[in-house]
C-alpha positions in Angstrom: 97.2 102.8 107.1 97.1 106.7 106.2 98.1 108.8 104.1 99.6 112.2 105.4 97.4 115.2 105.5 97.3 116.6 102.1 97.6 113.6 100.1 94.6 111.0 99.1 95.2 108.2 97.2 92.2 106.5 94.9 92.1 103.1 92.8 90.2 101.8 89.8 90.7 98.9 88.4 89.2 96.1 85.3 88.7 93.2 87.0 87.9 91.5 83.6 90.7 93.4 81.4 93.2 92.9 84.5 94.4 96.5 84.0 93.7 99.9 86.4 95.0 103.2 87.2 96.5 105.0 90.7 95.8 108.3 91.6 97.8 110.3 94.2 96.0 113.6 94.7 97.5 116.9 96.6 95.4 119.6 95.7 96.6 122.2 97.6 100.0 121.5 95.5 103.1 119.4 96.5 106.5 120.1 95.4 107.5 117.4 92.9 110.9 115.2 92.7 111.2 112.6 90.2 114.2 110.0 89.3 114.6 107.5 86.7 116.4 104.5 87.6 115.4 101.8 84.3 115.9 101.9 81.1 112.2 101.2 79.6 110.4 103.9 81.3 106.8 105.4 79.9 106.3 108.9 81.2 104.0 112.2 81.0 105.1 115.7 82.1 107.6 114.7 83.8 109.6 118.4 82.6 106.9 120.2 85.5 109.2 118.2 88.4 112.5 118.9 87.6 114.4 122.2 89.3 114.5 125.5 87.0 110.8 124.8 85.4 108.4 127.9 85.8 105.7 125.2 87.6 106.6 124.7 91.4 103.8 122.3 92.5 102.6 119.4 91.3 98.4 118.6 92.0 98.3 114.7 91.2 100.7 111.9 90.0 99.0 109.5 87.8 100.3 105.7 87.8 98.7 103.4 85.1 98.7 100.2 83.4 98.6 99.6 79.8 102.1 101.3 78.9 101.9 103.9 76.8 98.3 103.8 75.9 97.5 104.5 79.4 99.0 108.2 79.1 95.7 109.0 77.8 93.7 108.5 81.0 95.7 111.3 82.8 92.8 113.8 81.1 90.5 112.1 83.8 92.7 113.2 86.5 93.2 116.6 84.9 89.2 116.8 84.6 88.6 116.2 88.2 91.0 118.8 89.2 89.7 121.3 87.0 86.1 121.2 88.0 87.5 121.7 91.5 89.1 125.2 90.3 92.7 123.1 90.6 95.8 123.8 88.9 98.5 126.1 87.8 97.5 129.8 87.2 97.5 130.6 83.5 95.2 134.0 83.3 92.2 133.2 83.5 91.9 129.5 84.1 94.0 127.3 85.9 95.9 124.2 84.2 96.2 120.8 86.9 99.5 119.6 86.6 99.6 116.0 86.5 103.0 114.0 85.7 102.7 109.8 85.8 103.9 107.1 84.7 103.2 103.5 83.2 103.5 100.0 83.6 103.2 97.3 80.9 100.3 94.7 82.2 99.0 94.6 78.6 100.0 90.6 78.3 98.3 90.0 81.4 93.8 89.9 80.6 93.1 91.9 77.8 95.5 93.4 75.7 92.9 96.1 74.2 92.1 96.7 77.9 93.1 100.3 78.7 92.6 102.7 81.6 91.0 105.6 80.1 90.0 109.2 80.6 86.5 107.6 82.8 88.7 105.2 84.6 90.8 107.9 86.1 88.4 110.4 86.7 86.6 107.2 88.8 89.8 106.4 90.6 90.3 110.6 91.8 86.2 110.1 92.9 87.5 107.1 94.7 90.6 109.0 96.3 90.9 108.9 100.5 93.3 108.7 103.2 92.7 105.4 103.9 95.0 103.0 101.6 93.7 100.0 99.8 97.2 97.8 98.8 97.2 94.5 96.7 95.9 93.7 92.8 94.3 96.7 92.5 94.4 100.1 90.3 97.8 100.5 88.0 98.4 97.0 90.9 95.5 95.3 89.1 97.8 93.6 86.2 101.2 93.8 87.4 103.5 90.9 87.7 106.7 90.1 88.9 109.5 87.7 88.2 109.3 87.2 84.6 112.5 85.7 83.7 110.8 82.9 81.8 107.2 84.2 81.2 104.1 85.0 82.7 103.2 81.0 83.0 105.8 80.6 85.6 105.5 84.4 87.0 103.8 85.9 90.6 101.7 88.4 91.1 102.2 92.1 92.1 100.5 94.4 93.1 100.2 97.7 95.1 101.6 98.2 98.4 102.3 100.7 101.2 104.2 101.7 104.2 104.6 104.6 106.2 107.8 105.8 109.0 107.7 108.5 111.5 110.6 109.8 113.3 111.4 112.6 115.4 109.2 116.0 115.2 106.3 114.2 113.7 108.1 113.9 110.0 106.4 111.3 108.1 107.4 109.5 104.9 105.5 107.1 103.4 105.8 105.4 100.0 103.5 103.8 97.4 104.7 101.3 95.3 103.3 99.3 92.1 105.6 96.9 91.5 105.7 94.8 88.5 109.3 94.1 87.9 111.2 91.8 85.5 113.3 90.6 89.0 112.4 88.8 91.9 110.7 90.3 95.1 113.4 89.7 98.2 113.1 89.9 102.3 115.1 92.7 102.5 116.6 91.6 105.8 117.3 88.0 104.4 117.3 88.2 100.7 115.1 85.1 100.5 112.7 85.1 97.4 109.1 86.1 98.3 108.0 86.1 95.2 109.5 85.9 91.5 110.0 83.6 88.6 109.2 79.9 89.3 111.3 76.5 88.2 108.0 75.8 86.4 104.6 76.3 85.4 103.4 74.1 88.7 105.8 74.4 90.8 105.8 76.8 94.0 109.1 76.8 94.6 111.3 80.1 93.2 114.1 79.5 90.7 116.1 82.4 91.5 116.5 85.2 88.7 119.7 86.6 89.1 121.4 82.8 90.0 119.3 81.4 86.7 120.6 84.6 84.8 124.3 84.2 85.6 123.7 80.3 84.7 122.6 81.1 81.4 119.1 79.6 82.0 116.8 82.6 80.7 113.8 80.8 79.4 113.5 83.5 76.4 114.3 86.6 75.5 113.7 89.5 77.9 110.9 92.1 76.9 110.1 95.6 78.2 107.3 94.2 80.1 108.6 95.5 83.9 108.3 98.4 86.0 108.2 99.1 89.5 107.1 102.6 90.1 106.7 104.8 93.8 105.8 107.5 95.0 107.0 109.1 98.4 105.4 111.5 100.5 106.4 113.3 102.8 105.3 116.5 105.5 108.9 117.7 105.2 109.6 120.7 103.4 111.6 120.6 100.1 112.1 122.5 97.4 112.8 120.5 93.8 116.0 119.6 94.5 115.8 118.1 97.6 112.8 116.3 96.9 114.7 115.1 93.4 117.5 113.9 96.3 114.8 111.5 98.0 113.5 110.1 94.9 116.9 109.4 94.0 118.0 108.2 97.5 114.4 106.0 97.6 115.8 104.1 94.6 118.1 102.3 97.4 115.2 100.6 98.4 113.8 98.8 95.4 117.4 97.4 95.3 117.0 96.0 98.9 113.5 94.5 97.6 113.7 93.7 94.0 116.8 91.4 92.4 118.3 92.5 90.1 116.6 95.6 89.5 116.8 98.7 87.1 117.5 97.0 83.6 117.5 97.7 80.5 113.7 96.1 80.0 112.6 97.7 83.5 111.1 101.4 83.6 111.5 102.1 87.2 111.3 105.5 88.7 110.6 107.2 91.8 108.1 110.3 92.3 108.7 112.5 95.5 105.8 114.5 97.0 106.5 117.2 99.7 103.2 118.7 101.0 104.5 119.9 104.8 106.1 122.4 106.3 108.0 120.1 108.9 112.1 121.1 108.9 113.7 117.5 108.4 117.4 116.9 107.1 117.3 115.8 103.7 119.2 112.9 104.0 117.0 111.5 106.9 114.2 112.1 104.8 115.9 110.4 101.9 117.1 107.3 104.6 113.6 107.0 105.5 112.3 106.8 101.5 114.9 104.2 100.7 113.5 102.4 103.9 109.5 102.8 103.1 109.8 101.9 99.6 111.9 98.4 100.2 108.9 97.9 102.9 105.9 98.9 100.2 107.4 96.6 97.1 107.0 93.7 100.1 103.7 94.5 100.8 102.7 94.7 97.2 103.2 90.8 96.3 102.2 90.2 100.5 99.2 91.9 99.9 98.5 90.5 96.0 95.6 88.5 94.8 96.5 85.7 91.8 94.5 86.7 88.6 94.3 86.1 85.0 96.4 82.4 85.9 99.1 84.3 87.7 99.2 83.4 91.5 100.1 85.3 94.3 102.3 84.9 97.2 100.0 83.4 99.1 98.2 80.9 96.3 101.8 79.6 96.2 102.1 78.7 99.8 99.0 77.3 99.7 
């Protein structure tokens, strides 16, 4: 799959340190939505998205691993941009605006393992149309289903998914996902991937059933996050596109179970780089819809590491 025009997406990733960065470039500018759904969120300039702030357009969002250390390797990003004459106008030079976001892999590989400026600045050389999903960039360490620990966990990753309707309005969403919950079939609400009943076993316990049984394995640590980002060719201005990032959240609670908690950053960016006239609440429908559809083909898509299997190591 593709991105829309306007949008390239680029990965690096430690395949030793299990830990990477995401880049979503839009040079030419894209207004910028953002919503915060969990309560352990790690977050950079996230002031440039919001309606009334003298920035309009955003020129990359930067998703990394490594929580808040990580917020360092958004210079690489801002490095790129620069040398390509990118960014706000401030007299004489021009500032890239960058917001991101985090996810906490550092348990996973090494925990001194952090995406850094280089790391960044590789993924934005790395940035194209074309979409790689699965354990790689801020995918590379990401886990879900950790109810009782990473030995009994399943991979995440980075997944995908894209919906056109009428008039040629696209919406796609990207989606690292590396929640505390279990992974669901949206259409059935079977586990596709989440905590396990133990170490070696392939069969999922159930997080929400084990949670209202009392059977946590430990306590619960701010180790999750699921983060997207939608894109669309629609136009919006700040609010509207702060509308879809908040309708998109509807999706991760199709996909994920339970979702949003306290130990869980989760938050949805919202890119508009078109000029296509779309309702917003078709757009939004169509976010919600994407993002349930890229959190399932993050752990689809997923590659076991660091004594984490995937999906697919499970069934065999």
């Amino acid at each position: 799959m593709h991105t829309i025009p306007g949008v390239r997406i680029g990965h690096a990733s430690d395949s030793k340190g299990l830990t990477g960065c995401t880049v979503v470039l839009c040079e030419g500018g894209a207004v910028c939505g953002v919503d915060i759904r969990g309560s352990a969120a790690g977050t950079r300039d996230l002031a440039t998205c919001l309606p009334g702030h003298v920035v309009e357009r955003a020129h990359a969002i930067f998703l990394s691993g490594g929580s808040a250390f990580g917020l360092d390797a958004a210079a690489g990003a801002m490095d790129y941009l620069e040398a390509r004459g990118v960014g706000f106008p401030a007299g004489k030079i021009r500032v890239p605006i960058v917001p991101g976001a985090v996810i906490f892999d550092l348990h996973l590989g090494s925990s001194n393992a952090r995406p850094d400026r280089r790391m960044a600045l590789r993924a934005c050389r790395k940035a194209s149309r074309e979409v790689v999903e699965g354990s790689v960039g801020a995918g590379t360490g990401a886990t879900v289903g950790k109810l009782f620990g990473l030995e009994r966990a399943t991979k995440g990753g980075v997944g995908f998914w894209s919906r056109e309707f009428d008039g040629g309005v696209r919406v796609q969403a990207l989606a690292v996902v590396n929640a505390f919950g279990d992974v669901v079939d949206p259409r059935t609400g079977n586990v596709l991937a989440g905590a396990r009943l133990a170490r070696d076993s392939a069969e999922f316990a159930g997080t929400a059933e084990c949670m209202f049984e009392g059977r946590a394995g430990h306590a619960f640590g701010a180790t999750n996050t699921t983060l997207v980002v939608i894109m669309t060719n629609s136009a919006l201005d700040k609010m509207r596109a702060t509308k879809v990032a908040q309708m998109a959240h509807d999706g991760l609670a199709r996909a994920i179970r339970p979702v949003h908690t306290q130990w869980d950053g989760d938050l949805v960016f919202a890119l508009s780089v078109g000029r296509k006239q779309a309702d917003v609440n078709t757009v939004g429908t169509a976010a919600a819809e994407t993002t349930a559809e890229a959190v399932v083909r993050a752990v689809e898509t997923a590659q076991g590491l660091g004594g984490v299997p995937s999906r697919h190591d499970l069934a065999g």
